[in-house]
C-alpha positions in Angstrom: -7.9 72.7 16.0 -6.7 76.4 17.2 -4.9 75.1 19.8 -3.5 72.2 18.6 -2.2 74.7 15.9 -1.0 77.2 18.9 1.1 74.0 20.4 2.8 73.3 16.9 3.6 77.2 16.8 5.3 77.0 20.5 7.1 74.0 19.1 8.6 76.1 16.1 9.5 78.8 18.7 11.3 76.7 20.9 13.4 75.1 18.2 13.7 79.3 17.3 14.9 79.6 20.8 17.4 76.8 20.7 18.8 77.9 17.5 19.5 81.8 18.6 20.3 81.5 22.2 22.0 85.2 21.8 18.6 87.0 20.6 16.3 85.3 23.4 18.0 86.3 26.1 16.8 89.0 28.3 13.3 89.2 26.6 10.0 88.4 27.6 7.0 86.5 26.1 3.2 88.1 26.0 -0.1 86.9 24.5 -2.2 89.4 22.8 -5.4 88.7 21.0 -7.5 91.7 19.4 -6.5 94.2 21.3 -2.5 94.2 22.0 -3.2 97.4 24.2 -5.1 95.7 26.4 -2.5 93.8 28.3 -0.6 95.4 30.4 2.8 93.9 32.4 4.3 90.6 31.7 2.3 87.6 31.4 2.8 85.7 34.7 4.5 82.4 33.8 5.8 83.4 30.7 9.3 84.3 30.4 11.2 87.0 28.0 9.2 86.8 24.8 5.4 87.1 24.2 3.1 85.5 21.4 1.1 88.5 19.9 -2.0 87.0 18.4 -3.9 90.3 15.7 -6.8 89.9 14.4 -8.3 86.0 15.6 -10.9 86.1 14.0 -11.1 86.9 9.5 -13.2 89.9 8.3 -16.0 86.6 8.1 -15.8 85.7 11.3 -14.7 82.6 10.7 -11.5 81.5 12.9 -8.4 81.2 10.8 -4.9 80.7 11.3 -3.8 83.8 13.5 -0.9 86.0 11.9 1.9 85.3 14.5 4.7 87.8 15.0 7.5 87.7 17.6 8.6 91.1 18.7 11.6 92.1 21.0 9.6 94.0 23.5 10.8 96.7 26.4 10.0 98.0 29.9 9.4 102.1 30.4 7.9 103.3 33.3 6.6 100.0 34.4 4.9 99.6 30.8 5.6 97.3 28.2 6.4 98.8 24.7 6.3 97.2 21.6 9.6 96.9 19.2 9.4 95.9 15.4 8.9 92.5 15.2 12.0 90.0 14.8 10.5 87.3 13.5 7.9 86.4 11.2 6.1 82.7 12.0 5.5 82.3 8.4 9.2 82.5 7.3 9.7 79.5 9.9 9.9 75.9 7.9 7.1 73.7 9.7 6.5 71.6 7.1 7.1 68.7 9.3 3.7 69.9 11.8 1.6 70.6 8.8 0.1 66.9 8.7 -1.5 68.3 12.5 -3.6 71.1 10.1 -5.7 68.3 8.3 -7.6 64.8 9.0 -6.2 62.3 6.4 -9.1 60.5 4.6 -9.3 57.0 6.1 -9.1 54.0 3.3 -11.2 51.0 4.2 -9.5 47.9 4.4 -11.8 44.5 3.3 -10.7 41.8 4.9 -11.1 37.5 4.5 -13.2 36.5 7.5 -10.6 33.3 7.1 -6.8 33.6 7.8 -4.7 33.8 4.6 -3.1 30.2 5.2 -6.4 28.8 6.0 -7.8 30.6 3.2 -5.5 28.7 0.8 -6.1 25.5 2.6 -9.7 25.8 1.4 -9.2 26.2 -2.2 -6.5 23.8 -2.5 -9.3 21.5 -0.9 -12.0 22.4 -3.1 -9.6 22.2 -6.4 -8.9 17.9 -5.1 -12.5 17.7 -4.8 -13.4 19.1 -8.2 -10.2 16.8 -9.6 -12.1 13.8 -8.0 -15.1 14.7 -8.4 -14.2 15.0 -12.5 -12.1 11.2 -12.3 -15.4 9.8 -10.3 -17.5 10.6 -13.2 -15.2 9.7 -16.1 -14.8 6.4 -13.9 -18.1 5.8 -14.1 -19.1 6.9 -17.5 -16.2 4.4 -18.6 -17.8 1.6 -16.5 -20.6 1.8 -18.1 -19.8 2.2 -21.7 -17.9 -1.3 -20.7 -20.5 -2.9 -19.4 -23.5 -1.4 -22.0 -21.3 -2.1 -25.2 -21.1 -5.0 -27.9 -17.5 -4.7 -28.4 -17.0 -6.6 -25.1 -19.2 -9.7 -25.5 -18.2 -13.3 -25.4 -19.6 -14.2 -28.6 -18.8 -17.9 -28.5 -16.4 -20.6 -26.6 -13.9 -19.9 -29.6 -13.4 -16.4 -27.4 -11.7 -18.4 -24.5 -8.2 -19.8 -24.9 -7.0 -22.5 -22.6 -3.5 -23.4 -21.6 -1.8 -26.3 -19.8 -4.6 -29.4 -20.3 -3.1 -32.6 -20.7 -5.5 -34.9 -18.8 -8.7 -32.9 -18.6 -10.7 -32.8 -20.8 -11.2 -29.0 -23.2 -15.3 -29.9 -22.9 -15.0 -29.8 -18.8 -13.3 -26.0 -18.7 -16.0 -24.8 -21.4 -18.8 -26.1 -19.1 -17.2 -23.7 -16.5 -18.0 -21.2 -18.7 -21.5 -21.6 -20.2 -23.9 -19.5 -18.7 -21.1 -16.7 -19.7 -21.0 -17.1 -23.9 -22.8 -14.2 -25.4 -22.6 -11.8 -22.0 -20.1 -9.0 -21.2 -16.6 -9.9 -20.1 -16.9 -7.4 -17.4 -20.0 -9.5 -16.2 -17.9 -13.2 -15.4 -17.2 -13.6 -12.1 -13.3 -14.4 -12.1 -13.0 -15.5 -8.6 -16.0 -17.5 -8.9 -15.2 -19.5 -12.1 -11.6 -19.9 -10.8 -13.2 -21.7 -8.0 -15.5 -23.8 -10.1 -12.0 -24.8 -12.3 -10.6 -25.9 -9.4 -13.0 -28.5 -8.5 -12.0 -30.6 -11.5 -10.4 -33.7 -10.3 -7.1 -33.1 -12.1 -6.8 -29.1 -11.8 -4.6 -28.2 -9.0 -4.9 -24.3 -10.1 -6.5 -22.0 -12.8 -6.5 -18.7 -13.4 -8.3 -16.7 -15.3 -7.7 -13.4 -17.0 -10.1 -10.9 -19.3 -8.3 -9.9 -22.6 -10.1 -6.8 -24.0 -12.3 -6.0 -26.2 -14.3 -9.6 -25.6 -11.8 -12.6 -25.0 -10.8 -14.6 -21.6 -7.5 -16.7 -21.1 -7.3 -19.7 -18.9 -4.3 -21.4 -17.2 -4.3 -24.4 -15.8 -2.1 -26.3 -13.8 -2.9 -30.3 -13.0 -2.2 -32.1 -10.9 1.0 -35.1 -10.9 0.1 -38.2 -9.8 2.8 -40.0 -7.8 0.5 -43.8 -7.4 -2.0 -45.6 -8.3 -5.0 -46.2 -5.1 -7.8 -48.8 -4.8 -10.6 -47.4 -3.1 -13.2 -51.0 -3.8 -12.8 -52.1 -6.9 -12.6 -48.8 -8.4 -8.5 -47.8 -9.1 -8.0 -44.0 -9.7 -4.5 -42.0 -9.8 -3.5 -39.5 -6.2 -1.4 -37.1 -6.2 1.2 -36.6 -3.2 -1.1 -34.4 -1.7 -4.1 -37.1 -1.3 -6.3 -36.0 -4.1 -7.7 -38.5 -6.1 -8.1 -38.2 -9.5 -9.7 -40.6 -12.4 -7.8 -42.6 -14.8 -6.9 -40.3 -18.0 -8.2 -41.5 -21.5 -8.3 -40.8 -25.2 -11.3 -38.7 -24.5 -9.9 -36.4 -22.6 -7.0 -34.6 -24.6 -6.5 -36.7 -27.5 -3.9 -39.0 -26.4 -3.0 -41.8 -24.2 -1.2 -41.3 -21.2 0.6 -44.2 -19.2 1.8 -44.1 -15.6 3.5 -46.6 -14.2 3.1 -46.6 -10.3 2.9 -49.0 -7.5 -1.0 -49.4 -6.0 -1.8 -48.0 -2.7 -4.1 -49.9 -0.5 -5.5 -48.6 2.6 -7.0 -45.8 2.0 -11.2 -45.3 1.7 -12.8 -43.6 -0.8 -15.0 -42.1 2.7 -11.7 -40.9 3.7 -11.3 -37.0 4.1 -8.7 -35.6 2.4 -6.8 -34.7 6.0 -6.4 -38.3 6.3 -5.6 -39.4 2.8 -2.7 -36.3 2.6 -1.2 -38.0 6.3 -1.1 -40.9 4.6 0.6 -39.7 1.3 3.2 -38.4 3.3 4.6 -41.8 4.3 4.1 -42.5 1.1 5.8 -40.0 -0.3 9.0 -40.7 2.2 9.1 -43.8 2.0 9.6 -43.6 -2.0 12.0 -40.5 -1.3 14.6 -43.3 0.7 14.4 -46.0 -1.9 14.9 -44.1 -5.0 18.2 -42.4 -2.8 20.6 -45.5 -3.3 23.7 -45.1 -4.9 26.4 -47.7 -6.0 29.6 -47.6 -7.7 29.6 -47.8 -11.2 30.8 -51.2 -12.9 34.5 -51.4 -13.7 37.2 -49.1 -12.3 35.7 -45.8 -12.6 38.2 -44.5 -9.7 36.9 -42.9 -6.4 36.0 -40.2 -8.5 33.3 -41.8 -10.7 30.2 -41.0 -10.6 28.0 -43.1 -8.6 24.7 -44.4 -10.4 21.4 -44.1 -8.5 19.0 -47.3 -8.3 15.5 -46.9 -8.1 14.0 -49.5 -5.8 10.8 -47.9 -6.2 10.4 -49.7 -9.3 10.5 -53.1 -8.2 7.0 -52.3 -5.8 3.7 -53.5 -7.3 1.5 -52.7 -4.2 2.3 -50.7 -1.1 -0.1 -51.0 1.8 -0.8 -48.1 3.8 -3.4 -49.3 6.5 -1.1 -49.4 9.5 1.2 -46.0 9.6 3.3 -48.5 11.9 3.7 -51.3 9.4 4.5 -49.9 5.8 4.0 -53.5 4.0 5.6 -53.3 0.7 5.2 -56.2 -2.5 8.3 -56.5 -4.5 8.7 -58.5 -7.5 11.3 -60.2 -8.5 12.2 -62.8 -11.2 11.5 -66.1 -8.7 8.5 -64.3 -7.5 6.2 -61.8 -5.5 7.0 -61.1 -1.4 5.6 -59.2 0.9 7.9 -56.9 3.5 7.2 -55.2 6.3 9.5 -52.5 6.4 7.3 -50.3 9.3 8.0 -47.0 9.9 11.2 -45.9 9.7 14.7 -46.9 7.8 13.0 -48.1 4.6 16.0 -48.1 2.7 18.3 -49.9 5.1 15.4 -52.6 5.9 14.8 -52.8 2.1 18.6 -53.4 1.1 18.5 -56.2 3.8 15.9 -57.6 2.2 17.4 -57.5 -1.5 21.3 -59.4 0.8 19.2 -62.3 2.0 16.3 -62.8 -0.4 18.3 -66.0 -2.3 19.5 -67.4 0.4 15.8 -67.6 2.5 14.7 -68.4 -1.1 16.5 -71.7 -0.9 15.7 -72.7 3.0 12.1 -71.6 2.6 11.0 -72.8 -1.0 7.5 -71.0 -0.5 8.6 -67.9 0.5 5.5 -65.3 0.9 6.3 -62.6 3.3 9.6 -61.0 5.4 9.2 -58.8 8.5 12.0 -56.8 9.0 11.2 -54.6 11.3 13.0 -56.0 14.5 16.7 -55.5 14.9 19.1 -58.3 14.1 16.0 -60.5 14.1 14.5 -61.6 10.9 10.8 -63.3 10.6 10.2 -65.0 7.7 5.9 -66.0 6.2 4.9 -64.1 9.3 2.1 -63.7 7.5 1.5 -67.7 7.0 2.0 -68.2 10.6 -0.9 -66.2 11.4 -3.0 -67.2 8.9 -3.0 -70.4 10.4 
């Protein structure tokens, strides 16, 4: 520490130095400690000023911060005398070396063993946790106040509404739905019961929907029958998808409903659906061609009028599906019943043949049964006779 504190006192005498150029010239510098007397002759690297050090050590004997003069020394006889000091150390301003005099108490620092942005990683993490931890349990102490309470019961069939039946019967839907009356809501399978609804002949699509506290809604959609089908002696209604449904009644909704369709033959009841739905769709074009006619309207509408559609379709009592090839059609008329084999393709064309001619084969073939007219410009009339024989 005494030395460091001689280094900070040659510091302030240099800056001395620096500031008084005039005053250090031709002087000398000497060291004395104790006794000044006992040095004699200049101090070898040293130049014109000296450091005399009195009294090192206190009347204790403890070490202490020397009193530090510089005096303005000169040479008789070969000796060194000393002048009055010049300059007095503690009139010099070292304010600036006085933090060298004392160890500055050291302030511990606690630090995170986890960066700072890491640190606020974790609790943003552990505040989602506790947020989903908190919605987990309310989740599940609202699940099971749902499925525990009697406010959300199915007291009776009166708790289920059903909309869109016109053919099927109210009694079928609540069968659905009878191992559910008097359990939770929350407890009826949806999917599963929608499933089961479906399977009703004449429901195409249901769907079925809770209605809290304890009520479920049903819609269902049936299905539109486009034709009567014989499968044996049985004749049901099918759709144009192939499905096959039974004959509405008074039992089922009430009313009477009445279709009037032409009767499909051809088709099994063994068939699978794939087959019935490949046949529906000749079916279904077939139809599509003859109800497209249009004629002019009677008297002189103008090329402007309106043209009025004619539905051949009408006119068909049976249509026979068995050969996709040969489409054979019965139309009625007033002098009679014949078949037509229109086969597979240009139904309408074929068809309006048919309706130029009919009269006119009428009156050269008095028992006419049957027309094919599936050959171009070539017209075979009771094919069917021929090969019957």
């Amino acid at each position: 520490m005494l030395r460091k504190h001689m280094e900070n006192k040659q510091l302030a005498i240099s800056k001395w130095q620096l500031a008084n150029p005039g005053e250090a010239a031709g002087h000398r510098r000497a060291g004395i400690c104790a006794d000044p007397e006992g040095l004699e002759g200049p101090v070898p690297g040293f130049a014109d000023f000296q450091f005399p050090i009195a009294n090192c050590s206190l009347a204790n004997g403890s070490p202490s911060s020397p009193a530090w003069t510089l005096q303005r020394s000169t040479t008789e006889n070969g000796r060194a005398t000393q002048a009055e000091p010049a300059i007095h150390f503690e009139d010099l301003d070292i304010d600036e070396d006085e933090q060298f005099l004392r160890t500055e108490k050291r302030v511990t620092v606690r630090r995170s063993p986890l960066p700072k942005k890491t640190a606020n990683r974790v609790k943003k993490a552990v505040v989602l946790a506790v947020v989903v931890m908190l919605l987990g349990v309310a989740a599940w102490m609202t699940k099971e106040y749902g499925l525990q309470s009697w406010r959300f019961r199915l007291e009776s069939s009166d708790n289920i509404e059903i909309s869109g039946l016109q053919n099927t019967a109210r009694k079928e839907v609540i069968d659905v739905f009878g191992d559910d009356i008097s359990r939770n809501i929350f407890s009826v399978a949806l999917e599963e019961r929608k499933r089961k609804l479906e399977e009703i002949p004449w429901v195409e699509s249901a769907t079925v929907m809770r209605l809290l506290p304890n009520r479920l809604a049903i819609s269902v959609h049936e299905r539109t029958p486009v034709a009567f089908v014989r499968m044996g002696p049985k004749i049901s209604l099918i759709d144009a998808n192939g499905a096959v449904m039974g004959l509405p009644g008074k039992a089922s909704t009430g009313k009477q409903t009445h279709y009037s369709f032409p009767v499909i033959q051809g088709i099994a009841d063994n068939e699978p659906l794939s087959s019935r739905a490949a046949a529906m769709k000749i079916y279904n074009r077939m139809i599509q061609e003859l109800d497209s006619d249009t004629v002019a309207p009677f008297g002189d509408g103008g090329p402007s009028a309106a043209g009025i559609t004619v539905h051949h379709s009408r006119d068909l009592s049976e249509v026979d599906l068995s050969d996709p090839e040969d489409v054979k059609v019965t139309a009625n008329d007033a002098a009679g019943t014949v078949v037509i084999h229109l086969g597979a393709a240009d139904f309408l064309a074929r068809y309006k043949a048919y309706l130029t001619h009919v009269a006119e084969w009428r009156q050269q073939y008095p028992n006419l049964q049957s027309v094919d007219m599936r050959y171009e410009g070539q017209i075979i009339v009771n094919p069917d006779a021929a090969k019957r024989r």
